[in-house]
C-alpha positions as CSV (number, residue, x, y, z in Angstrom):
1,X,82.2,-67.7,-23.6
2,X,82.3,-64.2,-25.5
3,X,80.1,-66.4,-28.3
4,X,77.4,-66.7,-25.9
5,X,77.1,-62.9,-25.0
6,X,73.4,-61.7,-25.8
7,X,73.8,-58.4,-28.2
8,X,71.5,-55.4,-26.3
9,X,69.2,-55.6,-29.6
10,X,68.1,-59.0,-28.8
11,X,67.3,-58.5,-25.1
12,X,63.6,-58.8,-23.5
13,X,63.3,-55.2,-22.8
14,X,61.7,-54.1,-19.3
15,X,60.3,-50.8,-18.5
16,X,59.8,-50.6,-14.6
17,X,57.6,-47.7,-13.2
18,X,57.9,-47.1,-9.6
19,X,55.3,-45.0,-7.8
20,X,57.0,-41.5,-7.2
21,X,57.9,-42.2,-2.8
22,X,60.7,-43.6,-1.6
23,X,59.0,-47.2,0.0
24,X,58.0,-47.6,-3.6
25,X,61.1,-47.0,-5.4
26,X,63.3,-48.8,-3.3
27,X,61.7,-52.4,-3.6
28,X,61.1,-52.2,-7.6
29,X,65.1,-51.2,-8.0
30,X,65.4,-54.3,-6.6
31,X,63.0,-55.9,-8.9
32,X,64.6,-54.3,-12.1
33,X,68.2,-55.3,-10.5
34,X,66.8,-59.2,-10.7
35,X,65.6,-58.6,-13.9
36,X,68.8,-57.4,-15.0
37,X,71.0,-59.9,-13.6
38,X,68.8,-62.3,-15.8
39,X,69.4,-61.1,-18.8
40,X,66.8,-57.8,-19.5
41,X,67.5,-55.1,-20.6
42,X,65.8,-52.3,-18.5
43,X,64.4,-49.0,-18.9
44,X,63.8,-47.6,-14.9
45,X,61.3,-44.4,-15.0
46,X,61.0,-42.0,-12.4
47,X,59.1,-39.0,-12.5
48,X,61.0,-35.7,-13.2
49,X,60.9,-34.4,-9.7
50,X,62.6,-37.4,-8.5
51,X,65.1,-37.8,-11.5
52,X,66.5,-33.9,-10.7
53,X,66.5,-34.6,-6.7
54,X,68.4,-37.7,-7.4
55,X,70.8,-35.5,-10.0
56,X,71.2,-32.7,-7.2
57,X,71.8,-35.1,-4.5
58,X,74.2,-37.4,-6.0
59,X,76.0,-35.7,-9.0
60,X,75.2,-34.9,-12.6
61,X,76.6,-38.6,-13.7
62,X,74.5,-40.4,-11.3
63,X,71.5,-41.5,-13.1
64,X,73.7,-42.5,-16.6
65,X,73.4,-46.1,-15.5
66,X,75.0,-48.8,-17.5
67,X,74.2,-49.8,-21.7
68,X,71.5,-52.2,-20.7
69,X,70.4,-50.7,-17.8
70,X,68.6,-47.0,-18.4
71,X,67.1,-43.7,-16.2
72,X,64.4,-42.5,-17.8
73,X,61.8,-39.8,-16.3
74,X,58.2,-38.5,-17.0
75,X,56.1,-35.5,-15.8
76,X,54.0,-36.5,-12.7
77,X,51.8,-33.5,-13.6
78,X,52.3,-31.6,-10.3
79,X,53.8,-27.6,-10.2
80,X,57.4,-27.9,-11.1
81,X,59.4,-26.8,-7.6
82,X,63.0,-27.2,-7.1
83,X,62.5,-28.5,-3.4
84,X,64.1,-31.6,-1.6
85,X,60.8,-32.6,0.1
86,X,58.2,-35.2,0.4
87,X,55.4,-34.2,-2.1
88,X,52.0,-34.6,-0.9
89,X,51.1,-38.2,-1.2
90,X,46.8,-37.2,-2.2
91,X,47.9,-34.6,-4.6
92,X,50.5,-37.0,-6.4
93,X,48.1,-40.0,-6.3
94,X,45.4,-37.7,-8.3
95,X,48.1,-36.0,-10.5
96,X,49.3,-39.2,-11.5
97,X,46.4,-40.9,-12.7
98,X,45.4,-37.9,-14.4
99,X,48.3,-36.4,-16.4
100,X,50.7,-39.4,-16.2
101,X,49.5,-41.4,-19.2
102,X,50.7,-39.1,-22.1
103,X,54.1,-38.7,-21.0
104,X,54.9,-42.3,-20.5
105,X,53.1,-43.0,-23.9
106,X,55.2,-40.8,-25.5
107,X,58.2,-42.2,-23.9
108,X,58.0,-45.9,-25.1
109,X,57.5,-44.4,-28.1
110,X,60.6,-42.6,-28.4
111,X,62.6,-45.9,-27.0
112,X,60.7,-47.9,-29.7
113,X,62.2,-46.0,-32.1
114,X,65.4,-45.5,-30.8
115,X,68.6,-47.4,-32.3
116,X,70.7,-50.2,-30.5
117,X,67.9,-50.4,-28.0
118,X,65.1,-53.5,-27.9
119,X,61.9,-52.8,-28.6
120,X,59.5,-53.1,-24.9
121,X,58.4,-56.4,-24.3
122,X,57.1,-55.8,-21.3
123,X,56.5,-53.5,-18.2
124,X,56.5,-53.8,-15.0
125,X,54.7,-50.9,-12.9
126,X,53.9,-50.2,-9.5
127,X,50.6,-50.9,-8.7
128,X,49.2,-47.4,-8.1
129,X,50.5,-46.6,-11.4
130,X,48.1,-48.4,-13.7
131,X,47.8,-45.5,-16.3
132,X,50.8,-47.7,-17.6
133,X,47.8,-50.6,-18.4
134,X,46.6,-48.4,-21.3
135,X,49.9,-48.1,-22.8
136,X,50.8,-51.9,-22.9
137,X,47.6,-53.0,-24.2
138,X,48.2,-50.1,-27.3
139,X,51.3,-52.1,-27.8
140,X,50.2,-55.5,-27.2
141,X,52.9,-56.9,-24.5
142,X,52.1,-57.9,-20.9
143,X,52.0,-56.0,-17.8
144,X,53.1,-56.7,-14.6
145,X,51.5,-55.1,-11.6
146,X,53.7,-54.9,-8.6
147,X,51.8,-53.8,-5.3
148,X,54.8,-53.1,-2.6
149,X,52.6,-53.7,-0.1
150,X,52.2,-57.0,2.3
151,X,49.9,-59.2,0.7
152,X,47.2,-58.7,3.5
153,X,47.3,-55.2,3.1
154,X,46.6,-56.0,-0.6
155,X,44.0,-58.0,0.1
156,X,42.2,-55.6,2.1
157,X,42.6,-52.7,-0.5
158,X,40.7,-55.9,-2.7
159,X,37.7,-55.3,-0.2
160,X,37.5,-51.3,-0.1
161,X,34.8,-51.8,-1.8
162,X,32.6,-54.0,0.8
163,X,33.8,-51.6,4.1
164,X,31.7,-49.2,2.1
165,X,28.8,-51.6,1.1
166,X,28.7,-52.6,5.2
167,X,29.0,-48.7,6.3
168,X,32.4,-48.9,8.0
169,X,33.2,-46.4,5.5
170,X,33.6,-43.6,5.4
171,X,33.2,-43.2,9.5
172,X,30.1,-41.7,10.7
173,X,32.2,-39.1,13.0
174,X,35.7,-38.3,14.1
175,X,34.4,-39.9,17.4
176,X,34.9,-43.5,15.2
177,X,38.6,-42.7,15.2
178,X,39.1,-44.0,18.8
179,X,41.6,-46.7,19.6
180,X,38.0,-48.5,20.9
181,X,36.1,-48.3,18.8
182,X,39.3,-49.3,16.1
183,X,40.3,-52.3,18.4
184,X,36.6,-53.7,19.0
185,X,35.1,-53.6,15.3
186,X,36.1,-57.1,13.8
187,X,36.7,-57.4,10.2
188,X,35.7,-60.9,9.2
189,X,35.1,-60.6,6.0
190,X,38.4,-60.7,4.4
191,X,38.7,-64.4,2.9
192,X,42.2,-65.7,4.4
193,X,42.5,-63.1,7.0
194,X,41.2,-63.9,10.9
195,X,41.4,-61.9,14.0
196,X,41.2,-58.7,12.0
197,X,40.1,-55.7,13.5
198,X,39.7,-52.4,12.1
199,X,42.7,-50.9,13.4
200,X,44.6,-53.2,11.5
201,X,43.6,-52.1,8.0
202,X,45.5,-49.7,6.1
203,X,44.9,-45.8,7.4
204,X,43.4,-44.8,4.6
205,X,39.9,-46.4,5.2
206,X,40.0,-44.2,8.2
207,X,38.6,-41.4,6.9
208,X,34.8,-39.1,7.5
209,X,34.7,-37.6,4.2
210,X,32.9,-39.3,1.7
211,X,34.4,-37.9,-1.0
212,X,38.2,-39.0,-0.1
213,X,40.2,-39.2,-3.0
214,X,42.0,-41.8,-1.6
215,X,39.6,-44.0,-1.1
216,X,38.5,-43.3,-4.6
217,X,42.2,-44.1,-5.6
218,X,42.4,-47.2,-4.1
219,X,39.0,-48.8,-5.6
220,X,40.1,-47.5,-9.2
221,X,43.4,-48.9,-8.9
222,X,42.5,-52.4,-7.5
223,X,39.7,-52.6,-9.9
224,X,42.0,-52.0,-12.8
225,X,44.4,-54.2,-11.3
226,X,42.0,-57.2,-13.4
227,X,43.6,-55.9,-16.5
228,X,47.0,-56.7,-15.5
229,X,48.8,-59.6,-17.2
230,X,50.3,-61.3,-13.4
231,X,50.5,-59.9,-9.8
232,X,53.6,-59.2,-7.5
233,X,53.4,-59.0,-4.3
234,X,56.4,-57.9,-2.1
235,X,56.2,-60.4,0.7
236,X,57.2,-64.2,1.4
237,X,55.4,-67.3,1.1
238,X,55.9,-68.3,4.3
239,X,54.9,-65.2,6.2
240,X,51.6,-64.9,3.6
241,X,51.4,-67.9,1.9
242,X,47.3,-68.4,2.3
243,X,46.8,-64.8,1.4
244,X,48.9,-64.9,-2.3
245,X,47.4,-67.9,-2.6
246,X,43.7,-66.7,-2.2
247,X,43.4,-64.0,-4.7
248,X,39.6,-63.4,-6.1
249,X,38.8,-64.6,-9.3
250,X,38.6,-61.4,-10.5
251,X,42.2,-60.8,-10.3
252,X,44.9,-62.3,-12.7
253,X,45.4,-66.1,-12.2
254,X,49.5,-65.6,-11.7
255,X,49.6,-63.9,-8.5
256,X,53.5,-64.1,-7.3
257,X,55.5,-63.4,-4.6
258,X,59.0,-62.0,-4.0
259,X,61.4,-61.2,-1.1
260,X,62.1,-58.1,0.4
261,X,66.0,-59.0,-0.1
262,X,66.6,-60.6,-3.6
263,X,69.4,-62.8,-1.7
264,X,67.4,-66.6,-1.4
265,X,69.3,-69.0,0.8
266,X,67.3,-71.5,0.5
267,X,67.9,-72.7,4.0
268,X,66.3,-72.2,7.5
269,X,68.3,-69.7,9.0
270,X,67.9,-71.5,12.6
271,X,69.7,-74.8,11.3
272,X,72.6,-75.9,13.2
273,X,75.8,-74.5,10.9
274,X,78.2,-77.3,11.9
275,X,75.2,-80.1,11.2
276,X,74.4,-78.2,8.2
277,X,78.3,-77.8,7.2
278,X,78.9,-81.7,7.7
279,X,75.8,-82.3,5.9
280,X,76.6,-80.6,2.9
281,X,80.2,-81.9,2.7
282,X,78.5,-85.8,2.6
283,X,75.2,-85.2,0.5
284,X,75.3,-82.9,-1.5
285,X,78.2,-84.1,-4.2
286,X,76.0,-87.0,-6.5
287,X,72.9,-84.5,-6.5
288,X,74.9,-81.9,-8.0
289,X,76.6,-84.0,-10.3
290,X,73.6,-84.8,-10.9
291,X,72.7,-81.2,-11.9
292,X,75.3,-80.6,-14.1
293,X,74.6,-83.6,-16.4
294,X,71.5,-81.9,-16.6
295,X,72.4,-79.0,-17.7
296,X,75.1,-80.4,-19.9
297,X,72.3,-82.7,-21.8
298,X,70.1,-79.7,-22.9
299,X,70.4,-78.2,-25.9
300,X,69.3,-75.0,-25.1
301,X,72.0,-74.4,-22.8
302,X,75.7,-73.5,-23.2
303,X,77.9,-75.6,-22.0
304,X,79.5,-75.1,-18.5
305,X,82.5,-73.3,-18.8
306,X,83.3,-72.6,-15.0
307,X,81.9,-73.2,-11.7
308,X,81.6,-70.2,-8.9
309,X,80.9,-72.2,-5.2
310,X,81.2,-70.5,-1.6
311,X,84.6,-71.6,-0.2
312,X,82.9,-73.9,2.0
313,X,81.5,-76.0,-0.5
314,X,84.1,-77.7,-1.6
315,X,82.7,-80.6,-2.9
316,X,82.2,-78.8,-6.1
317,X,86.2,-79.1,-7.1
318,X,85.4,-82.9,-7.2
319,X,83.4,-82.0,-10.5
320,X,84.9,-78.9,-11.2
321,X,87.9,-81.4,-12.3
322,X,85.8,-84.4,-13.9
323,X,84.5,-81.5,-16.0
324,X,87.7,-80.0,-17.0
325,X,86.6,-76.2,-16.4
326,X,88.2,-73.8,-14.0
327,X,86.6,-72.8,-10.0
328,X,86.5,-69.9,-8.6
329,X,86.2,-70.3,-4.3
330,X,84.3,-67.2,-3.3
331,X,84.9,-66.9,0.6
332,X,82.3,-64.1,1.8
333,X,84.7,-64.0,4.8
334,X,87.4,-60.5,5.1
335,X,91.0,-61.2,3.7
336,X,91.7,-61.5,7.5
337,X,89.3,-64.3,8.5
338,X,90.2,-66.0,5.2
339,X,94.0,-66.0,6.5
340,X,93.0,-67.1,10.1
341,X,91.1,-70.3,8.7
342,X,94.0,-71.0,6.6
343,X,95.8,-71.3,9.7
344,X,93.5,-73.0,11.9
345,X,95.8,-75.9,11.9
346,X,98.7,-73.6,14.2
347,X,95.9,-72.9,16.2
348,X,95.4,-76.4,17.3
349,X,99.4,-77.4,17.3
350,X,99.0,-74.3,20.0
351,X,96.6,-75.7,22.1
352,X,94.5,-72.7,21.5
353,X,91.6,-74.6,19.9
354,X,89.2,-76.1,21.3
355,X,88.6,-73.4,23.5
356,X,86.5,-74.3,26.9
357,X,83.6,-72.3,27.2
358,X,82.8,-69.9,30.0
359,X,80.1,-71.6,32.4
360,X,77.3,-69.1,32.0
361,X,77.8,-68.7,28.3
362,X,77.3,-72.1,27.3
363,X,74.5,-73.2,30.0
364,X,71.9,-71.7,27.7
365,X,72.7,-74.3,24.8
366,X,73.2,-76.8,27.2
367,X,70.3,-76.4,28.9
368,X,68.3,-76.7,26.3
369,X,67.3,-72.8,26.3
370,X,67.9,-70.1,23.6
371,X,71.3,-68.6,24.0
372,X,70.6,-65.3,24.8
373,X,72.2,-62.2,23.2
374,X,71.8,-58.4,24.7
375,X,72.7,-55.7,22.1
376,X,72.8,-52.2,23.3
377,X,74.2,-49.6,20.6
378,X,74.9,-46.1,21.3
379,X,72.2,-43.9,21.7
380,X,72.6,-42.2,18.1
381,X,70.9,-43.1,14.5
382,X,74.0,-44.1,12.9
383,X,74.7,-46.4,15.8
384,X,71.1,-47.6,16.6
385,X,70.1,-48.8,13.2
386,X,73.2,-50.9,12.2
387,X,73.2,-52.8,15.8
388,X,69.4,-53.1,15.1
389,X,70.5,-55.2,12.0
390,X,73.1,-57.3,13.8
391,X,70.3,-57.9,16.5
392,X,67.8,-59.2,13.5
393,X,70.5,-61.4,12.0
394,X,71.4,-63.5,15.5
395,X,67.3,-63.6,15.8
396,X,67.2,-65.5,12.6
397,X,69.6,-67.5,13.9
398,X,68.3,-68.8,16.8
399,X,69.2,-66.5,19.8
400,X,66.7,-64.7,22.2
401,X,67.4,-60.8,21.6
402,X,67.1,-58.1,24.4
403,X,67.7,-54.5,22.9
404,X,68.7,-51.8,25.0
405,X,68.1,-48.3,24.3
406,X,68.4,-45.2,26.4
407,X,65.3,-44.1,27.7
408,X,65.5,-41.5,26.0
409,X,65.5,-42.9,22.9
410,X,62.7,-45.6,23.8
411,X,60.6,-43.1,25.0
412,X,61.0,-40.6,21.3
413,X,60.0,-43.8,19.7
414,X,57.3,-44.6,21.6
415,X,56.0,-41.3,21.2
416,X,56.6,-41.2,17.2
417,X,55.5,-44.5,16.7
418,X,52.6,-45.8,19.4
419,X,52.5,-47.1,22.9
420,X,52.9,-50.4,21.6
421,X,55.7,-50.1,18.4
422,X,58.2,-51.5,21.2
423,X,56.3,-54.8,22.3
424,X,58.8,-56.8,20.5
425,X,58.5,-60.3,19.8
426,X,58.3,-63.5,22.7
427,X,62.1,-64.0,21.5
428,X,63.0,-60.1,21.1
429,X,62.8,-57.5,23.7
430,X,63.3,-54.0,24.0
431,X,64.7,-52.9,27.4
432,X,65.8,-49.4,28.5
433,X,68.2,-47.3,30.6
434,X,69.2,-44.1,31.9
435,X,72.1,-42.2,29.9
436,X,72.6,-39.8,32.8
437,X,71.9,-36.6,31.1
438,X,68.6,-34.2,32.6
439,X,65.5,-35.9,31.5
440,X,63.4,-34.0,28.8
441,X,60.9,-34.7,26.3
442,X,62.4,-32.9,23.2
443,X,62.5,-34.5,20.0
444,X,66.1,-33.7,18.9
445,X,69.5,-35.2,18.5
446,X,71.5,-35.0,22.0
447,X,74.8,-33.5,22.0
448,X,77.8,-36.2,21.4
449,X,80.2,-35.4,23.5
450,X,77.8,-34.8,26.5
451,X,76.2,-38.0,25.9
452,X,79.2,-39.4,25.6
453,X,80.9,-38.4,28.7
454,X,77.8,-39.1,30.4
455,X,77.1,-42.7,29.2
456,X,80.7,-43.4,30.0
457,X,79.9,-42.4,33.6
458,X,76.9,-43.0,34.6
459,X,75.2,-45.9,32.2
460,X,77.1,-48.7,34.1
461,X,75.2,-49.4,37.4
462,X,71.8,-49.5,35.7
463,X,73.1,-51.7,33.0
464,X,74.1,-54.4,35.7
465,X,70.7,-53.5,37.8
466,X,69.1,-54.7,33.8
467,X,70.9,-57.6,33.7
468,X,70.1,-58.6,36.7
469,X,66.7,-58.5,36.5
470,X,66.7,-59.9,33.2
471,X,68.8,-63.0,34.9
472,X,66.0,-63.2,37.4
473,X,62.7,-63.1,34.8
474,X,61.2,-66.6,34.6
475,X,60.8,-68.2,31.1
476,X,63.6,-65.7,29.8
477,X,67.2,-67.8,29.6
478,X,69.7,-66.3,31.1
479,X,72.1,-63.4,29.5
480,X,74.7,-66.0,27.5
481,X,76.6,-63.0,25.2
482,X,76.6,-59.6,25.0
483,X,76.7,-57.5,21.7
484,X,78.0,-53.7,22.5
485,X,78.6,-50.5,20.7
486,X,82.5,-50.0,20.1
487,X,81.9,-46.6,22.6
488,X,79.7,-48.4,24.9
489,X,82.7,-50.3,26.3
490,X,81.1,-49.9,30.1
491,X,79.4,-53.1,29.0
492,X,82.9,-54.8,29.5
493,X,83.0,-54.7,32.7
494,X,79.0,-56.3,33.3
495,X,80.3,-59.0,30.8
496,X,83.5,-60.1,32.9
497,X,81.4,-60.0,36.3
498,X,78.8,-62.6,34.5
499,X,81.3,-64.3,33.3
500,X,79.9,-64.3,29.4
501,X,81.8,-62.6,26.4
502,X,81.4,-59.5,25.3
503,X,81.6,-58.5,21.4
504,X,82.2,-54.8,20.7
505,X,80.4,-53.7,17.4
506,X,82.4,-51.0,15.6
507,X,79.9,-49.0,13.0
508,X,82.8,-46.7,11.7
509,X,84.3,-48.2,8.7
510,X,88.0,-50.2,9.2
511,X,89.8,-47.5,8.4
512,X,87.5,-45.5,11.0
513,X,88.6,-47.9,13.7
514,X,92.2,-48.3,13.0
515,X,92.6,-44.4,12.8
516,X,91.1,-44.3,16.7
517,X,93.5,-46.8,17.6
518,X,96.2,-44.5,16.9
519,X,94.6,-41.2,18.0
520,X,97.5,-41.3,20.8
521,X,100.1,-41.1,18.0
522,X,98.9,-38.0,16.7
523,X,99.0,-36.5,20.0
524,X,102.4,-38.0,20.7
525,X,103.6,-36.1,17.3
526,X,101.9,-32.8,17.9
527,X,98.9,-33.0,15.0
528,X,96.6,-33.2,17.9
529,X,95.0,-30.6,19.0
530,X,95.8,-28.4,16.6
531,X,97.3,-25.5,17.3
532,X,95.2,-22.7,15.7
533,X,92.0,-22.1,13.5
C-alpha cells in the first residue's frame, strides 16, 4: 500500500478562492475538502482580513493546515482595520474586482516557484471573484467558477441584464418597493423558471439608483462567467434539475451541481429501513462482486488491499474473504448502541423484545397516516438550532413535524425574518406557546434561570391545550411521538396522558449530561454551593 502513495510533487494542484463572507467560505471549504479527499493538493485563499480574524479567533496555529492542504491570503484592497465585523458587502464587491487581481497573481507565482509543492493546475474560485479568470488564462490551466447560490437565483443574475432592457430596473420610485407591487409584477421571462414574481428575485435588483454598483457587479461577473472553463452550482439535481440543465449558450457547456453536504447516500431518505435493510442483505452481494472484478481487471487501478463497509453491510465479508484482504466494520452507532446490538439476542431470551406498541403511537403507521413527531426545544439558541436539526432529519424520514417555540421566540423571528418565514411546509409546522414570563417585544436573550423556572411552571397547561388542538385539526395525523428538550421535561407528563413516548433531547455534550446526573453528589459532599467567592 505505501507504494501507491502519491508524492505532493505529483499532485493536481487546486487553488480555491472563496468570496471574502462567511455563506461563501463555508460551502467552497467543503468543495476544497472533496477535492482533497480525492487526491489534490490544495492551496485555500482568503483575503488578509479574514486570514488574521481567523488567527485572532482560533489561535496562532490554526490556519497551518496539513502538507497538502495550505492557507494562503491576499489583500482585498479595503483600509486595513483590526475589527471582528462584517465588512460592507458593496465596498468589498468593488474593492475586489478592482485591487484583487495583482495580489493573487503574485501569489501563484510565488507557489509556482516554490519547492516540494505542484505547480497550479487549476483553480477553482467563487463566482464573484472572477479577477482569478485573468490569472488562469496567463497560465493556461482551467477555471472553475463556483456560484454558491441556488441555481435559480443564478439563473436570474443570467437575466440582470433584460430587467433592465424591460424597465423593471432600476425602480422608478421607492413607492415600487411595496410588497404589492413586488408580489403582482410577474417575471416570465426567465427560461425554466414559472410563477415567478418579482419579490422572488435576489434583493439586489431592488434598487432606484441607476448607478448601483451592485447591479453593475452582478452583470460584469455573470458576463465574465463565459470565460470560465465549467460551472458549479451549489444546489441538487433534484431540487433544480431543469434549471442546471438550462444554462444559455453563452455560458460554459459543463454546468454542474453539488450538495450542500458532501455526504451522498444515494438512497431516498423516506425508504422503509427494515425493507431497505433486508433488501440489501439479499441483492446487493453478486452486484458488488461484481464491482470488485471490475476494479480488479483495470490496469490503472491498484489492487484492492482492504475493504471498509458500514457494520450493517455485511455481505461484504463474503468477498472480503474470497479476496483474501482484511475488513474493517465501521458501525456509525456509539460504543454503547454497538454493545446493546451485540446483545440483542438476551433481549429476546428476556422477553423484552418485541415490544407492543402504545395504541396512539402506532395508529399513525397503521392508519396509513404520517407518524407524527412534535419537537419543542428550549427557548435558547444553543437549544433551538440543534432540535431544529433533529426535526429536519425525522422530516426526511418520513414523519409530519410540528415545532414548538415560545412565543416569544416565534414572534422575534417573525419580526427579523417576515410575516411569512414561519409558514412551514404541508408536512412541517411551526406552533407556539407561552413561556410565562411578562410579554415584551425586546430583541434580546431572556434570562436562564427565570425562563427556566418559569417554563417549568407555567409551559405545561398550554402545551396540552396545543396538543389538543393539534389532535383535533383535520388532515393533520394525530401526535404519534414527542421529541423534547432534556430541560423541557414538563413534556413528560402530556406524553404519558396521550399515551405516546416521549424522547428527551440532551444538547450538552455526554459528559455534560452525566455530570447533571450527579449534581446531588456534589451537594451531598459539600462542593456545592460553594462556600465563598
Amino acid at each position: 500500500m505505501g507504494s501507491q502513495i502519491i508524492h505532493n510533487s505529483q499532485k493536481p494542484h487546486v487553488v480555491c478562492v472563496p468570496y471574502p463572507a462567511q455563506g461563501h467560505i463555508n460551502p467552497m471549504m467543503r468543495v476544497a475538502k472533496l477535492l482533497h479527499a480525492r487526491g489534490f493538493y490544495v492551496t485555500f485563499v482568503n483575503t488578509v482580513y479574514n486570514h488574521n480574524r481567523f488567527l485572532r479567533s482560533r489561535g496562532s496555529n490554526a490556519l497551518d493546515g496539513l502538507p497538502s492542504f495550505r492557507f494562503e491570503s491576499i489583500a482585498d484592497g479595503l483600509p486595513e482595520t483590526d475589527m471582528d465585523a462584517t465588512q460592507d458587502i458593496t465596498a468589498l464587491c468593488e474593492s475586489t474586482m478592482k485591487n484583487c487581481l495583482a495580489p493573487f497573481r503574485e501569489l501563484l507565482q510565488r507557489i509556482n516557484a516554490g519547492d516540494n509543492v505542484p505547480p497550479v493546475s487549476c483553480i477553482v474560485s467563487d463566482g464573484c471573484m472572477s479577477f482569478t479568470l485573468d490569472v488562469a488564462e496567463e497560465l493556461g490551466v482551467p477555471e472553475v467558477l463556483f456560484w454558491t447560490t441556488s441555481g435559480c437565483a443564478f439563473l436570474a443574475y443570467l437575466h440582470f441584464y433584460l430587467f433592465i432592457e424591460k424597465g423593471l430596473c432600476p425602480l422608478k420610485d421607492e413607492s415600487y418597493l411595496t410588497k404589492e407591487y413586488l408580489e403582482d409584477t410577474v417575471i416570465d421571462f426567465i427560461p425554466t423558471m414559472k410563477n415567478v414574481k418579482l419579490k422572488d428575485i435576489p434583493s439586489f435588483i431592488r434598487t432606484t439608483n441607476p448607478d448601483d454598483v451592485m447591479i453593475s457587479f452582478a452583470l460584469r461577473e455573470t458576463e465574465r462567467a463565459k470565460r470560465a472553463s465549467a460551472i458549479i452550482l451549489n444546489t441538487f439535481d433534484d431540487l433544480e434539475h431543469d434549471v442546471a440543465s438550462t444554462s444559455p449558450s453563452s455560458t460554459p457547456s459543463t454546468t454542474t451541481t453539488v450538495y450542500s453536504d458532501p455526504v451522498e447516500t444515494g438512497v431516498d431518505a423516506t425508504q422503509d429501513i427494515p425493507a431497505l435493510s433486508e433488501s440489501t442483505t439479499k441483492n446487493c452481494l453478486v452486484p458488488f462482486k461484481k464491482l470488485l472484478q471490475r476494479i480488479v481487471m483495470r490496469e490503472d487501478v491498484p489492487p484492492v488491499s482492504c475493504i471498509v463497509s458500514d457494520g450493517s453491510m455485511s455481505f461484504t465479508l463474503d468477498v472480503a474473504e474470497e479476496l483474501g484482504v482484511p475488513e474493517i466494520h465501521f458501525w456509525t452507532t456509539s460504543a454503547c448502541g454497538f454493545m446493546a446490538y451485540l446483545h440483542f439476542y438476551l433481549f429476546i431470551e428476556k422477553g423484552l423484545c418485541p415490544v407492543k406498541e402504545k395504541k396512539m403511537a402506532s395508529h399513525a403507521v397503521t392508519s396509513g397516516q404520517k407518524p407524527h413527531v412534535v419537537c419543542i426545544p428550549f427557548p435558547a439558541q444553543g437549544h433551538i438550532n440543534p432540535m431544529l436539526k433533529v426535526a429536519k432529519l425525522l422530516y426526511a424520514r418520513g414523519f409530519h413535524v410540528t415545532f414548538v417555540n415560545t412565543n416569544y421566540n416565534h414572534n422575534r423571528l417573525i419580526r427579523s425574518r417576515g410575516p411569512n418565514s414561519l409558514d412551514g411546509l404541508p408536512s412541517f409546522r411551526f406552533e407556539s406557546i407561552p413561556d410565562g414570563l411578562p410579554e415584551e417585544n425586546k430583541d434580546v436573550m431572556q434570562d436562564v434561570p427565570t425562563l427556566c423556572e418559569s417554563t417549568m411552571k407555567n409551559c405545561l397547561a398550554p402545551f396540552k391545550e396545543l396538543l389538543r388542538r393539534i389532535n383535533t385539526t383535520k388532515d393533520v395525523p394525530p401526535v404519534s411521538c414527542i421529541v423534547s428538550d432534556g430541560v423541557m421535561s414538563f413534556t413528560l407528563d402530556a406524553a404519558e396522558e396521550l399515551g405516546v413516548p416521549d424522547v428527551l433531547f440532551w444538547t450538552p455534550s455526554a459528559c455534560g449530561f452525566l455530570a447533571y446526573l450527579h449534581f446531588y453528589r456534589f451537594i451531598e459532599k459539600g462542593l456545592s454551593p460553594i462556600k465563598g467567592k
